[in-house]
C-alpha positions in Angstrom: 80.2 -22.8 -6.9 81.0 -24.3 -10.4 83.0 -22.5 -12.9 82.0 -22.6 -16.3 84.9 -22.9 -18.9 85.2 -19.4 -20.0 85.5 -18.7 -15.9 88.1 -21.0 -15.8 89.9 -19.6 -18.2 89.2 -16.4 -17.6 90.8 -16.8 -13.9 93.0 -19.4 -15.0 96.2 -17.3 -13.7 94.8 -16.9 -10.5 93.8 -20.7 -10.2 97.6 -21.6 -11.3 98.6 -19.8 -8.3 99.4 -22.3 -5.2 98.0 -20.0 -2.4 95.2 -19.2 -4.5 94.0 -22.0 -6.9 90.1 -23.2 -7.8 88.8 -22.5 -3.9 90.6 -19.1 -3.6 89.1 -18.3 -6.7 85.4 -18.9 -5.1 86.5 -16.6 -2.3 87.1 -14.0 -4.7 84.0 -14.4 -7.2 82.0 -14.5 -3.8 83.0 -11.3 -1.8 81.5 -8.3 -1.7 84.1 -5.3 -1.4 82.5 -1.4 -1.2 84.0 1.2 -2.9 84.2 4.8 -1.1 85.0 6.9 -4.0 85.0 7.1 -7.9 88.2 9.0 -8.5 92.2 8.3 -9.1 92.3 5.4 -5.7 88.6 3.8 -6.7 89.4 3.5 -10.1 91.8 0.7 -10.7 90.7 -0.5 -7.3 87.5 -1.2 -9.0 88.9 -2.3 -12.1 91.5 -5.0 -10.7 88.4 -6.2 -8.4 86.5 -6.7 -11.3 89.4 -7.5 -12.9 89.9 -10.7 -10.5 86.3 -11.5 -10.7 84.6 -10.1 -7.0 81.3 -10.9 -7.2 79.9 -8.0 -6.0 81.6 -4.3 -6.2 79.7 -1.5 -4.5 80.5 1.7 -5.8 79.3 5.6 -3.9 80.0 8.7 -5.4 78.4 12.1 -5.5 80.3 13.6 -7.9 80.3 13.4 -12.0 82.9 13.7 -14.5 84.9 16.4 -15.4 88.1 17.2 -17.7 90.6 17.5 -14.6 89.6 13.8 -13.4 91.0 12.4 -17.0 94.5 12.8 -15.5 94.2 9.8 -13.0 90.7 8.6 -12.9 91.3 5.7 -15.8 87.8 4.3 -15.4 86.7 7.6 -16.6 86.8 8.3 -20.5 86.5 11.4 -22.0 83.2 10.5 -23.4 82.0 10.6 -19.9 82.3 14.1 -19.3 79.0 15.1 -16.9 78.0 11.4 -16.3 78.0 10.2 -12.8 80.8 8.5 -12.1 79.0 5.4 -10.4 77.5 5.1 -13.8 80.7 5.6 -15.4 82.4 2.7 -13.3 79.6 0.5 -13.4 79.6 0.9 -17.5 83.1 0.3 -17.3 83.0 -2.9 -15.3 80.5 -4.5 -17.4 83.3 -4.1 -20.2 85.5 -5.9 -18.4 83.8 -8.4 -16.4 80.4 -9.4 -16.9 80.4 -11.6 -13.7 80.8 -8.9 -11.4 77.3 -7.4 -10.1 77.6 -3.8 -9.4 75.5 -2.0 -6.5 76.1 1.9 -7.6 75.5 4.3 -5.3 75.6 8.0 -6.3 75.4 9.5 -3.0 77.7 10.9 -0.6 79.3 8.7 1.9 77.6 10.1 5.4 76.8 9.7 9.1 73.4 8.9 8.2 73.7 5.9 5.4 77.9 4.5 6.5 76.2 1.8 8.7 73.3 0.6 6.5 76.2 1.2 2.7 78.8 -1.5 4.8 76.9 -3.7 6.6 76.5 -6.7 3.6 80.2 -5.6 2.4 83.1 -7.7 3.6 85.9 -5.1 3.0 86.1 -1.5 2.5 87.9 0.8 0.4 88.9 4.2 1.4 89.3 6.1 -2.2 88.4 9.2 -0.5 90.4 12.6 -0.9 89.4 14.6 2.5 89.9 13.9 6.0 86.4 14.1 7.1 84.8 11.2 4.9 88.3 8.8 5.7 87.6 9.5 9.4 83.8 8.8 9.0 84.9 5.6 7.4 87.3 4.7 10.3 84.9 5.2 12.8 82.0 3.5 11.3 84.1 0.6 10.5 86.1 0.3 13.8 82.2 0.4 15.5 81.0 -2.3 12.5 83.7 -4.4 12.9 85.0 -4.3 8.9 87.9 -4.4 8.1 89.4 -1.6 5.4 91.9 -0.4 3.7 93.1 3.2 3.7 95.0 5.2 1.1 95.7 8.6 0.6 97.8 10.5 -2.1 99.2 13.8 -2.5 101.6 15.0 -4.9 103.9 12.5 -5.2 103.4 11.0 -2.0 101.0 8.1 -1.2 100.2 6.2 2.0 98.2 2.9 3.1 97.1 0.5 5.6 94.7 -1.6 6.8 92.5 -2.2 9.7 91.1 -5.3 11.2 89.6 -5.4 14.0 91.4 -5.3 17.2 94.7 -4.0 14.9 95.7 -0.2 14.3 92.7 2.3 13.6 93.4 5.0 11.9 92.5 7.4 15.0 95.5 5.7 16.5 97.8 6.9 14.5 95.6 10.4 13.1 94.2 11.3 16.5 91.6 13.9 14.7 91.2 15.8 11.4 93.1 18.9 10.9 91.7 22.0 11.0 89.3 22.9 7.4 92.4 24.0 4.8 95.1 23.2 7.0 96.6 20.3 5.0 95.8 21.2 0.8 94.1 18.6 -1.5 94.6 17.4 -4.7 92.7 19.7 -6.1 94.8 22.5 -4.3 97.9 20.9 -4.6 98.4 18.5 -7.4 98.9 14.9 -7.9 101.2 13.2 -10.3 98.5 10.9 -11.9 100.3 7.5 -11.9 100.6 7.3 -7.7 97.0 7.1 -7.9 97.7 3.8 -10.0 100.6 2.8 -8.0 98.0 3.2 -4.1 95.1 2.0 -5.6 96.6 -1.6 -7.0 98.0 -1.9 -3.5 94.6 -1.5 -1.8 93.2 -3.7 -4.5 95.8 -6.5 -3.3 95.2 -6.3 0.3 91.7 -6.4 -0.9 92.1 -10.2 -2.6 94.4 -11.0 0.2 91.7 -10.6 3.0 89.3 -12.6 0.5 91.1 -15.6 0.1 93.4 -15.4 3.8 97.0 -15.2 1.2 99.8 -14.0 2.8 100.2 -11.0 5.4 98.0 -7.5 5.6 99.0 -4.0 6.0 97.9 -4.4 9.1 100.0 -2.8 12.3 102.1 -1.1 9.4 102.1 2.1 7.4 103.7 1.6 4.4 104.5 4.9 2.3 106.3 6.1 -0.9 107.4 8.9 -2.7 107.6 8.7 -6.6 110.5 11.0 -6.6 112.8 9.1 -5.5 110.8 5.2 -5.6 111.4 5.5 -2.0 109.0 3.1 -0.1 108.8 2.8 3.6 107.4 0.7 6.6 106.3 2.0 9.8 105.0 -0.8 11.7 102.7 0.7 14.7 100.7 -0.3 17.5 97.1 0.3 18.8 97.0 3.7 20.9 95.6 3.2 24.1 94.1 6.9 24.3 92.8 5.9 20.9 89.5 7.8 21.0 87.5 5.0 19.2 89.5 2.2 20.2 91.1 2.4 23.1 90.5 2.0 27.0 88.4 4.6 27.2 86.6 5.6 23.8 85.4 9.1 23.6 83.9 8.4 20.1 81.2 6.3 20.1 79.2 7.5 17.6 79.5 8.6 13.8 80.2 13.0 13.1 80.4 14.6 10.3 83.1 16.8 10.5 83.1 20.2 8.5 84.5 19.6 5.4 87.2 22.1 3.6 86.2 24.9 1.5 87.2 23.4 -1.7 85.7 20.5 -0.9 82.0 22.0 0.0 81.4 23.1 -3.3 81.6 19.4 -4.9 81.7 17.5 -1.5 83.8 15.3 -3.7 84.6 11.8 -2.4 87.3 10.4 -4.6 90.7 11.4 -5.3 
């Protein structure tokens, strides 16, 4: 593709960058990265994707905007109070980068649509906030062959990774979800607003890194933090072999739906 001069300058840091330059910068402006979630993870995801010039974000959401989301959802304004927030992104994004096209989905992220949402995507984002929609995005992922990036926060506690195929799933290291209100969310718990922030520009990076093939993934490795005390930690792991969607002998082999938390019935949220 040809840049125009207002592209060039536009992504003129990036094309300054050795590993990057004018060809990295066409990798960029012609991926496709999906979305899972409108909330505190997908919103600066989406906005340092756009940001960067992807050429096509895909966005999915159920859920609309209320007053608690202000707190750590900054593609959301106030002014977007009861407006979907695939509409709110996608108004957002156009702000910010008229080059990027913008599928918006508002739907929920399911057993019956996760093959057909990440089939023309090249990596996904899990923004989600409950275990059963990050496993369903594991397992149709693993059985896609996409590659992902997962994130989760919680307090003041955030955690990521990400998958390629034949690497760490995230059944290896999470064998199943945990019972229905066993482990709180957000919403239960709390979540200091800027970890959201902090997670969702690293899944943004890894992100642009599998795009233009720059440096090494958060693949193998769990990295964590906790903004207490700006402690930040590596695990580096290995595939399970009794990995039940992965390993020598898969028991999964198909998508589930897995009962979601009370909390999280009434707005079957899918964002953090």
């Amino acid at each position: 593709m040809e840049f125009t001069e207002e592209q060039i300058v536009r992504y003129s840091r990036h094309i300054l960058l050795k590993d990057v330059g004018v060809e990295g910068q066409e990798k960029i402006s012609n991926g496709k990265v999906l979305i899972v979630g409108a909330g505190g993870l997908g919103a600066p995801v989406a906005f340092y994707l756009a940001a960067a010039g992807v050429g096509t974000i895909g966005i999915i959401d159920g859920d609309t905007v209320d007053l608690s989301n202000l707190q750590r959802q900054i593609i959301h304004f106030t002014a977007d109070m009861g407006k979907t927030k695939v509409l709110s992104a996608k108004e957002k994004i156009a702000q910010l980068n008229p080059d990027v096209k913008v599928n918006a989905y508002q739907d929920l992220f399911t057993s019956a649509n996760a093959f057909e949402l990440i089939k023309d995507y090249d990596f996904i984002i899990d923004g989600t906030d409950n275990f059963p929609v990050k496993f369903l995005i594991n397992d149709a992922c693993v059985l896609a062959g996409k590659p992902f990036s997962h994130g989760g926060i919680l307090r003041f506690d955030g955690q990521t990774f990400t998958h390629t195929q034949g690497n760490v799933c995230y059944r290896c290291l999470f064998n199943s979800p945990p019972p229905p209100n066993a482990v709180p969310t957000c919403s239960q718990a709390g979540v200091l607003g800027a970890i959201a922030g902090m997670l969702g520009t690293i899944q943004a990076a890894e992100a642009l890194k599998y795009l233009t093939g720059v440096g090494e993934l958060l693949t193998n490795r769990l990295l964590s933090f906790n903004a207490k005390t700006m402690d930040f930690r590596t695990v580096h792991t290995r595939r399970s072999p009794r990995c039940p969607i992965c390993g020598e002998h898969p028991t999964v082999t198909t998508l589930i739906d897995y009962e979601q938390a009370a909390c999280d019935i009434l707005s079957h949220k899918n964002n953090s």
